[in-house]
C-alpha positions as CSV (number, residue, x, y, z in Angstrom):
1,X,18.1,-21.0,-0.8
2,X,19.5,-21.5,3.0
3,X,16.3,-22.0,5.3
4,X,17.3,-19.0,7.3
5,X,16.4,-16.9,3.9
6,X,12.8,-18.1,3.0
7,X,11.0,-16.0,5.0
8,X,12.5,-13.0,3.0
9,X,12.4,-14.4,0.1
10,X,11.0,-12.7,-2.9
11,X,7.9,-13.8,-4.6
12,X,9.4,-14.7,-8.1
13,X,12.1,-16.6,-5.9
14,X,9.5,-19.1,-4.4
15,X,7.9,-18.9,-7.8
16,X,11.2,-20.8,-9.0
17,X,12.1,-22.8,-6.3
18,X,8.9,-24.7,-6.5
19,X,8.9,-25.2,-9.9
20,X,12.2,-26.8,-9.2
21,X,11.0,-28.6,-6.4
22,X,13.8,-27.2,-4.1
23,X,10.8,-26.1,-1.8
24,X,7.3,-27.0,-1.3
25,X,4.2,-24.5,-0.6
26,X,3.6,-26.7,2.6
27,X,6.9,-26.4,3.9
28,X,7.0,-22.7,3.6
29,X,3.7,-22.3,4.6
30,X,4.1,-24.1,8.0
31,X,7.8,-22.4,8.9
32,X,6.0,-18.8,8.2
33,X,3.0,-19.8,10.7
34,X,6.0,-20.7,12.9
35,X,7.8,-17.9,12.4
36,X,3.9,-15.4,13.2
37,X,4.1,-17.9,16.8
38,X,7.0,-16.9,18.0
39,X,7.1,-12.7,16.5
40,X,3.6,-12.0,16.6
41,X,3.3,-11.7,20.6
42,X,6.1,-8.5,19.9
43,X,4.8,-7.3,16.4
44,X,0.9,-7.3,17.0
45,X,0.5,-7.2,13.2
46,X,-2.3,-9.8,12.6
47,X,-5.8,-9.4,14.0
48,X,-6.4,-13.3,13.0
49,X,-4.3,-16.1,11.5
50,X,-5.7,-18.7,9.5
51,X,-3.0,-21.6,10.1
52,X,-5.8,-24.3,9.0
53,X,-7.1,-22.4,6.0
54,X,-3.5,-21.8,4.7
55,X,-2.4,-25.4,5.3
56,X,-5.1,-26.3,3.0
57,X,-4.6,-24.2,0.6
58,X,-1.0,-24.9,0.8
59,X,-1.8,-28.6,0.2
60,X,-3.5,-28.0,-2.6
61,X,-0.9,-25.9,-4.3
62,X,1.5,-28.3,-3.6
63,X,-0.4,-31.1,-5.1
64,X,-1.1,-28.8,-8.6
65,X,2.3,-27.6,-9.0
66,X,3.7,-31.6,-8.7
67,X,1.0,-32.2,-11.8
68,X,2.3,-29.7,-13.5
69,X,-0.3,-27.0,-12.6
70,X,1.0,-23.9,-12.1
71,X,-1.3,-21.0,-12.0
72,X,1.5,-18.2,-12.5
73,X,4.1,-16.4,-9.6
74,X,1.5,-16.0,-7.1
75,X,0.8,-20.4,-7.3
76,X,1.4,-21.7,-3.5
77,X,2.6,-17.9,-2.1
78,X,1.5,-17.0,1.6
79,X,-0.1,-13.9,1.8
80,X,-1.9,-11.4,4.4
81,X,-5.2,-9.8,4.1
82,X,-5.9,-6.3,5.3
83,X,-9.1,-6.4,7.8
84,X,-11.2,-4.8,5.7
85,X,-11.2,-7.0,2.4
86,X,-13.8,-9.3,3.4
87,X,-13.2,-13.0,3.5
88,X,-15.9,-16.1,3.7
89,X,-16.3,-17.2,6.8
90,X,-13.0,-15.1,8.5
91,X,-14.1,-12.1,10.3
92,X,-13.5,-8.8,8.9
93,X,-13.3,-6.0,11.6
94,X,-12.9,-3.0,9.4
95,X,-10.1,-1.6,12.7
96,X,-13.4,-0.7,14.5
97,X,-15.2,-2.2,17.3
98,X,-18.3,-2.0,15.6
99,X,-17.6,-5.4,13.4
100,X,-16.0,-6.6,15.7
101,X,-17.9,-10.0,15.0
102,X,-18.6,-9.8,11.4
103,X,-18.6,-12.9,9.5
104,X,-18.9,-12.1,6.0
105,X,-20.9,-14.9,4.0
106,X,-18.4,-14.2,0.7
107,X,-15.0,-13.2,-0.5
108,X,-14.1,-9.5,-1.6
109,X,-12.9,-9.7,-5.3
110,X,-9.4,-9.1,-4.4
111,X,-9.4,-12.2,-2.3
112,X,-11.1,-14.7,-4.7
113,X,-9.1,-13.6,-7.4
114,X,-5.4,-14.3,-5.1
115,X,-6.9,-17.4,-4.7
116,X,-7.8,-18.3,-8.4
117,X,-3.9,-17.0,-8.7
118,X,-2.9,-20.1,-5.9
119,X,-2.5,-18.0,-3.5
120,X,-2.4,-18.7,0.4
121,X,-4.2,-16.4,3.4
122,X,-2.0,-16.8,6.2
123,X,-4.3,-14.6,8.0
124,X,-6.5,-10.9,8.3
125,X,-4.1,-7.6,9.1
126,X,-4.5,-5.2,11.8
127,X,-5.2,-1.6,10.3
128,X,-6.7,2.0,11.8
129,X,-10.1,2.5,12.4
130,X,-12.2,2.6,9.2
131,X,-8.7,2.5,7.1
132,X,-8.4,6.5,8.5
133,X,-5.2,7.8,10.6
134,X,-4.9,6.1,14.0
135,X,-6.4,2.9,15.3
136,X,-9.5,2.5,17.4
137,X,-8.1,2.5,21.0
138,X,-9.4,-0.8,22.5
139,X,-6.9,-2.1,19.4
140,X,-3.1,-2.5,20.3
141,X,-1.2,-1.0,17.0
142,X,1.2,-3.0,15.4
143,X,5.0,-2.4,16.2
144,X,7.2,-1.2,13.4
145,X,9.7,-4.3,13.7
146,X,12.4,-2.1,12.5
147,X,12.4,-0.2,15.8
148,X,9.9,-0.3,18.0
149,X,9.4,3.5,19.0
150,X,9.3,4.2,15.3
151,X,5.4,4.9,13.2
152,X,4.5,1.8,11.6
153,X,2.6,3.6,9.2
154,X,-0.9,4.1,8.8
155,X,-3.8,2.8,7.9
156,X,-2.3,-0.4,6.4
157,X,-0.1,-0.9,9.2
158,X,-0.3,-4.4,10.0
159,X,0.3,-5.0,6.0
160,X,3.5,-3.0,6.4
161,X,4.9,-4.8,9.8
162,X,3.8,-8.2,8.5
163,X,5.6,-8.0,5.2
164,X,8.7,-6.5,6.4
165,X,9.1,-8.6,9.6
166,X,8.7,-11.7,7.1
167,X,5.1,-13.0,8.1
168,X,3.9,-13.3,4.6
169,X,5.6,-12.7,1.2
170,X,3.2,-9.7,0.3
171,X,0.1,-8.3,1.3
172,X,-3.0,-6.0,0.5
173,X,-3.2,-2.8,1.5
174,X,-5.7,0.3,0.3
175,X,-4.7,4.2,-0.2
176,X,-7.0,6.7,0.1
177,X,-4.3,9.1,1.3
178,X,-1.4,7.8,1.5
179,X,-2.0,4.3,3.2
180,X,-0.2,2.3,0.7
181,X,2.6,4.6,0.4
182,X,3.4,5.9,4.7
183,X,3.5,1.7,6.0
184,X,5.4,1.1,2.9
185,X,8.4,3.9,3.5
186,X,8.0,3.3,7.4
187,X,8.6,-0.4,6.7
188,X,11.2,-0.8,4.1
189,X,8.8,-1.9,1.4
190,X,7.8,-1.3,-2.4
191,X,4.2,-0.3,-2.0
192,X,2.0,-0.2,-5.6
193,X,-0.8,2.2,-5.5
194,X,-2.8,1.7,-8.9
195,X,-5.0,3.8,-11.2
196,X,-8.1,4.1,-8.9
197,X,-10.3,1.2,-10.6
198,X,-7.8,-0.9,-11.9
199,X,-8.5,-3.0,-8.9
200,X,-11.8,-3.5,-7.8
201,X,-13.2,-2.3,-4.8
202,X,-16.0,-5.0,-4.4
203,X,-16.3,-6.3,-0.8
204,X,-13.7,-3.9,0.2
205,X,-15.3,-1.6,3.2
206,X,-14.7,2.0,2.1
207,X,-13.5,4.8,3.8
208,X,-14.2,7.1,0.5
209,X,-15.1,5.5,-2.2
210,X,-14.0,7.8,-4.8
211,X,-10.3,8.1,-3.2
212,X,-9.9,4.6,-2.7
213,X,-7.1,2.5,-4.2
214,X,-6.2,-1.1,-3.5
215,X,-2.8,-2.6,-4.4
216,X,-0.1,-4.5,-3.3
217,X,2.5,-4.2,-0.5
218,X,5.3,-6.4,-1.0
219,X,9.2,-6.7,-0.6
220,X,10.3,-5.8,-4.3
221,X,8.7,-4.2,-7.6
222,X,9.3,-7.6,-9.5
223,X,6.8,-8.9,-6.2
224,X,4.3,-6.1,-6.6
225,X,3.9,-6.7,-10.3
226,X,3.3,-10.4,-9.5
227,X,0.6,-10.0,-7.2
228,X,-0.6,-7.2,-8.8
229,X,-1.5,-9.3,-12.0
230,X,-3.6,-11.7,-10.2
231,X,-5.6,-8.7,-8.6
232,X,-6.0,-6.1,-11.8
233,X,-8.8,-6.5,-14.3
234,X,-12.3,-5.8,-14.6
235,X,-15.4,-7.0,-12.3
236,X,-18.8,-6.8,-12.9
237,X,-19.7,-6.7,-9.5
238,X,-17.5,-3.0,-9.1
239,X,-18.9,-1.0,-12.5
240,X,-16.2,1.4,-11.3
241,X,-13.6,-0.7,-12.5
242,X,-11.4,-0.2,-15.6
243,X,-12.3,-2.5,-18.8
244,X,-8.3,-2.0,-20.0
245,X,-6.9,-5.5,-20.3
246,X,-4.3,-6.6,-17.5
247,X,-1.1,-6.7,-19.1
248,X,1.6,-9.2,-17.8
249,X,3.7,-6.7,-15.4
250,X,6.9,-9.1,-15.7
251,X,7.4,-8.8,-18.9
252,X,9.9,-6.4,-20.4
253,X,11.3,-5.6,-16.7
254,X,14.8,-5.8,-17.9
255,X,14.2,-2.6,-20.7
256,X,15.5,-0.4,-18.0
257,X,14.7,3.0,-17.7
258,X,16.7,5.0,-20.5
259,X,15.6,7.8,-22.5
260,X,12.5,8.2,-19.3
261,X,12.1,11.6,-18.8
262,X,11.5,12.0,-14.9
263,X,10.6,15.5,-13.8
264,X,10.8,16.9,-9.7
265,X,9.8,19.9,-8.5
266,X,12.5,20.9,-6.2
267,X,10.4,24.4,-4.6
268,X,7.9,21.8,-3.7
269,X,9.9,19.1,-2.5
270,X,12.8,20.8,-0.5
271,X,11.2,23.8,1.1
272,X,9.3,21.2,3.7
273,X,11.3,18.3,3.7
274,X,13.6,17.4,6.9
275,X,17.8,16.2,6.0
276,X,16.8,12.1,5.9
277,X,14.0,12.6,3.2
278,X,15.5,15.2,1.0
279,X,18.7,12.8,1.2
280,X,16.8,9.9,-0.6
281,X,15.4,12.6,-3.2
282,X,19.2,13.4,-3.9
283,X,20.0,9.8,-4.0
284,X,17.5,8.7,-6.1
285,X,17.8,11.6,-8.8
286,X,21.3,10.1,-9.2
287,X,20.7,6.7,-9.9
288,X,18.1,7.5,-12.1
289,X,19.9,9.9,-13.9
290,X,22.9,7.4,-14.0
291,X,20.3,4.2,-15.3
292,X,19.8,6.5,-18.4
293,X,16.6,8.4,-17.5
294,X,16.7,12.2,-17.7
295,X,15.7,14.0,-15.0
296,X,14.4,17.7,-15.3
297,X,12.9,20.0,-12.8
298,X,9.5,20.9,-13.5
299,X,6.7,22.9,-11.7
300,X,4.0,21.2,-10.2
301,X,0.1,22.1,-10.9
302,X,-1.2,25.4,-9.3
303,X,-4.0,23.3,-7.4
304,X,-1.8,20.4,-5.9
305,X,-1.3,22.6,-3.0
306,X,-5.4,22.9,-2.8
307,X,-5.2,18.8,-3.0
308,X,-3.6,17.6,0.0
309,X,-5.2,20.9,1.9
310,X,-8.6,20.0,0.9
311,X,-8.2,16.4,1.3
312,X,-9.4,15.8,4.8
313,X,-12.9,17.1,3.8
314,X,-13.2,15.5,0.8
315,X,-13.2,12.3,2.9
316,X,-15.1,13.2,5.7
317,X,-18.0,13.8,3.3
318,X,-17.4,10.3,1.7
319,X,-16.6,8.9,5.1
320,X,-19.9,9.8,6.5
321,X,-22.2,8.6,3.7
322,X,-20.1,5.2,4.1
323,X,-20.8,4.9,8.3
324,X,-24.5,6.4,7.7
325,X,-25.6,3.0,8.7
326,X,-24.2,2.8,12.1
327,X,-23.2,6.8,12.9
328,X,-24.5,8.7,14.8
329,X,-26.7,5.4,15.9
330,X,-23.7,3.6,17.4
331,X,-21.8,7.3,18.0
332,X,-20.2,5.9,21.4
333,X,-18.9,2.8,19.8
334,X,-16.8,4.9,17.5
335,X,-13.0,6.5,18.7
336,X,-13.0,10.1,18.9
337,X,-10.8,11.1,16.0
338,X,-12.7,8.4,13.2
339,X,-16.1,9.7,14.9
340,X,-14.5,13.7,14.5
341,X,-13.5,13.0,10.9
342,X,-17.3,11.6,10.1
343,X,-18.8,15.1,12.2
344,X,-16.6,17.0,10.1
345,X,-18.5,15.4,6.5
346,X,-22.0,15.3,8.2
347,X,-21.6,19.3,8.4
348,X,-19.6,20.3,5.6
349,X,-21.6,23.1,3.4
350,X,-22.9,21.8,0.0
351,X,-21.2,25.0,-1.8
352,X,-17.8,23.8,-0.2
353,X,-17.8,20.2,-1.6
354,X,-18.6,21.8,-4.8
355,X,-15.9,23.9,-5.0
356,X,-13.2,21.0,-3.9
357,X,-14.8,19.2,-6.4
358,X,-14.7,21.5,-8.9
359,X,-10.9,22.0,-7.6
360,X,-9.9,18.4,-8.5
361,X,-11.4,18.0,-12.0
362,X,-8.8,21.0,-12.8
363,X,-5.8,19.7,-10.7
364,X,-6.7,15.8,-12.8
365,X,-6.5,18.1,-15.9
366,X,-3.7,19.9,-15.0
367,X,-1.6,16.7,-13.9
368,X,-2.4,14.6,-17.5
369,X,-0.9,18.0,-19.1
370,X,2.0,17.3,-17.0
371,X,2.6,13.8,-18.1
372,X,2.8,15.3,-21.5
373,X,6.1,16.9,-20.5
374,X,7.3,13.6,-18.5
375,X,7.1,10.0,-18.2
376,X,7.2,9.8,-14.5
377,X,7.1,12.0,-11.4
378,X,9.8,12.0,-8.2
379,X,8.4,12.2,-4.9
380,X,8.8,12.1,-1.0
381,X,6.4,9.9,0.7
382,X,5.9,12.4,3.2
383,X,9.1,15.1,4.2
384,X,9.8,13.6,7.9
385,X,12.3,10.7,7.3
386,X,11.3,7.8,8.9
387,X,9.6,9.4,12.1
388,X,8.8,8.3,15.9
389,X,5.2,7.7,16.7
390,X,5.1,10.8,19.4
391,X,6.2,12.8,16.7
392,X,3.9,12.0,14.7
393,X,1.4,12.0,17.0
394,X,2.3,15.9,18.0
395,X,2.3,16.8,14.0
396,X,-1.4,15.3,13.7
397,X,-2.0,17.3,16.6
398,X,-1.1,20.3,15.7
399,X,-3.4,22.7,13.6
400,X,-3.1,21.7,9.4
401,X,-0.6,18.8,11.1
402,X,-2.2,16.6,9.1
403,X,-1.6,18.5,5.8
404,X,1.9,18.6,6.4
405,X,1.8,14.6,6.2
406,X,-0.6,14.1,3.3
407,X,1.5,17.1,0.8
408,X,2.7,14.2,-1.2
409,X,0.4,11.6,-1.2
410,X,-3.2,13.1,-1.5
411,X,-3.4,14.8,-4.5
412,X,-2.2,11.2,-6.4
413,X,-5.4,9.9,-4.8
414,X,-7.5,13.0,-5.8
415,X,-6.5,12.4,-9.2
416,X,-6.7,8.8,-9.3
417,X,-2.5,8.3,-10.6
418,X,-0.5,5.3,-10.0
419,X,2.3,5.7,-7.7
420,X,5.3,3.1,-6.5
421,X,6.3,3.5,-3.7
422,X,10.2,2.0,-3.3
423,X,13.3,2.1,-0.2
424,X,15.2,4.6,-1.2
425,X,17.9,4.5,1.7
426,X,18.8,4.9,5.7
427,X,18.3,7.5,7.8
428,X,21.4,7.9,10.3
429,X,20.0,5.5,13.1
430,X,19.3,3.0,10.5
431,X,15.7,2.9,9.8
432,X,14.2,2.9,5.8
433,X,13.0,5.9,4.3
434,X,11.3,5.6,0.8
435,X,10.5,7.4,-2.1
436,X,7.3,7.3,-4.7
437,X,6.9,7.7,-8.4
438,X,4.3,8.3,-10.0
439,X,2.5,7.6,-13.6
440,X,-0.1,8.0,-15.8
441,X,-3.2,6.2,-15.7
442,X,-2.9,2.4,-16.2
443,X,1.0,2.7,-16.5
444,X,1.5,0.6,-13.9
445,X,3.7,-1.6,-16.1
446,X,6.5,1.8,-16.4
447,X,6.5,2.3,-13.1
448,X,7.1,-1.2,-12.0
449,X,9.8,-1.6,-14.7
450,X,11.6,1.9,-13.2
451,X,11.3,0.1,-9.5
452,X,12.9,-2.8,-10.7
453,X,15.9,-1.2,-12.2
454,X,16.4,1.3,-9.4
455,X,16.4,-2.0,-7.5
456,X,19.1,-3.8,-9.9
457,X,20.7,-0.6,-9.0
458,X,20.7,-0.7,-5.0
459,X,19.7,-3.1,-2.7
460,X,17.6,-0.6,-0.3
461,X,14.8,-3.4,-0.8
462,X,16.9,-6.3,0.6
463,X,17.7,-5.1,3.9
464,X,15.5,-6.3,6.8
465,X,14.6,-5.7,10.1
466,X,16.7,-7.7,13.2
467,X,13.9,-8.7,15.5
């Protein structure tokens, strides 16, 4: 591996490379802190790098995998840390102002469990405001380092920028409407959203607890099943979590994909979706369909349209009971659209949370009746390509603007489904645009395996960013 290439290297290939000693965790450590001095001033991605924890930890792995001691893929990797998994003794400023100075006295689970794993925290990640849709404005936003001008994604933007720029070889991110999935197509990345409690959620600051996913954000599926094997399982600390066993998600990834019956519902998907996005649909039907899998249109449930549409109050309600400790006490401290989206839950009627609760129960039962038909489920990540901020910004703007961005994302958190999210192509001035699959509960292992053949397939997932 030339020198030039570690940065964007993938996980399994550091894996190898210090088993054969071509590379040491403390050398690779110490040329990505390097490489976060001289990008970071440009990028913003980090809110706070831990050069002296990761060179211990470094030192450590290198020490254990000389004896002999290797801990599995993740031993000796670099990773980042999204602000609001909290971290011993590393603040953890949840995007906001409000913790601005919060010290947390232990580790999340997430964390402690990368670190049983081997792996490294090069450092906390800049994200939005309480993990909602733009960031708190006395916080500079991350720059996408494919191009500047371009949406980063949100909320796990610094995640997205970070891995993609080369600043770490993966990170965590959370979903709880697509936060996983819009940093991961704006960036070029393969973003795994699990079954909601397959990862635990303990010491992670919520924006809704029920909606919230945390997962991986890395530069390959092979990457994402890695680290997402060190952070699955059980924890008695998050009763919410799953008791299914962790399987290991690198095994069998060479089985390929035919026989998979993959279903798309083209009313749904190209009626909205601008030229760039409904391009990578196209593309990635074919090489599907030419790995073996059979593709078929289907319908999708009557209520997903009442998913993404109903969304945005969902949250709020959840949001508010999360802030109650410090809204409307510390109101001013908040920026106006997190502070709008917590008004919105403090004065939603009882009888209209029932009803979108009632709503999603059905659209979960309608979806597992779905997954009867099919294996797996082609999506958009959103239908604007791979957008400019201000155009964003006017869409979110712009009254139901924000259901037009969550159509394909939301309802996979209302019902709790896995989803990979995986670079799917170009748009014409060069930039990524990405594409999601999704599965049924706890088959995170299928859809990693269909990631990684797509990705024998193409080689979307090894382009980078020229910064």
């Amino acid at each position: 591996m030339a020198l030039t290439d570690i940065p964007f290297a993938n996980i399994t290939e550091l894996a190898d490379a210090y088993r054969s000693r071509k590379l040491s965790p403390v050398e690779v450590t110490r040329q990505i802190l390097d490489r976060i001095e001289r990008l970071e001033p440009t990028l913003r991605s980090y809110v706070t790098v831990t050069a002296d924890i990761a060179l211990e930890q470094a030192r450590k792995a290198e020490v254990e995998i000389a004896g002999g001691r290797i801990r599995g893929p993740m031993h000796g990797v670099p990773v980042g840390i999204k602000d609001l998994c909290e971290t011993r003794g590393v603040k953890t400023t949840w995007g906001s102002t409000i913790l601005a100075d919060y010290v947390p006295e232990s580790d999340c689970t997430v964390v402690s469990r990368l670190y049983e794993a081997g792996a490294i925290m090069i450092g906390k990640l800049k994200m939005t405001e309480g993990a909602f849709s733009v960031h708190h404005p006395a916080v500079e936003p991350p720059n996408n380092p494919w191009h500047a001008d371009h949406w980063p994604g949100v909320s796990t933007s610094g995640s997205g920028v970070a891995t993609a720029a080369g600043l770490c070889y993966g990170a965590i991110g959370t979903d709880t409407g697509g936060s996983i999935r819009f940093p991961s197509g704006a960036n070029g990345l393969t973003g795994l959203k699990p079954t909601w409690g397959r990862v635990s959620r303990h010491g992670v600051l919520p924006l809704a607890n029920s909606l919230d996913h945390v997962g991986p954000m890395t530069r390959s599926a092979a990457d994402a099943g890695a680290m997402l094997g060190a952070m699955a399982g059980m924890d008695p600390n998050d009763p919410t979590t799953l008791e299914a066993p962790v399987p290991d998600y690198l095994a069998g990834l060479e089985q390929g994909i035919r026989g998979l019956r993959i279903g798309f519902d083209p009313r749904y998907i190209y009626d909205v979706c601008e030229p760039d996005t409904a391009a990578v649909i196209d593309e990635a039907r074919k090489v599907l369909a030419d790995l073996g899998a059979k593709v078929t249109e289907i319908v999708m449930p009557g209520n997903t349209v009442a998913m993404y549409k109903d969304w945005a109050k969902f949250c709020a309600v959840e949001t508010a009971v999360a802030h109650e400790k410090t809204y409307p006490s510390r109101a001013s401290e908040y920026g106006p659209v997190l502070a709008d989206l917590i008004e919105q839950g403090r004065n939603l009627g009882v009888l209209d949370l029932m009803r979108i609760y009632h709503a999603r129960l059905v659209f979960q039962g309608q979806l597992r009746k779905l997954f009867q038909e099919i294996d797996l489920l082609l999506m958009p990540v959103h239908p604007f390509g791979n957008p400019s901020a201000g155009k964003l910004d006017e869409v979110f703007k712009r009254p139901g603007g924000i259901d037009d961005v969550l159509r394909f994302t939301a309802p996979f958190d209302m019902s709790g489904s896995p989803t990979i999210t995986i670079p799917g192509g170009l748009n014409q001035a060069g930039l990524p645009v990405g594409f999601q699959l999704v599965g049924r509960h706890l088959d995170e292992a299928l859809l990693i395996r269909a990631g990684h053949a797509f990705q024998g397939a193409t080689d979307w997932h090894r382009r980078h960013p020229t910064i």
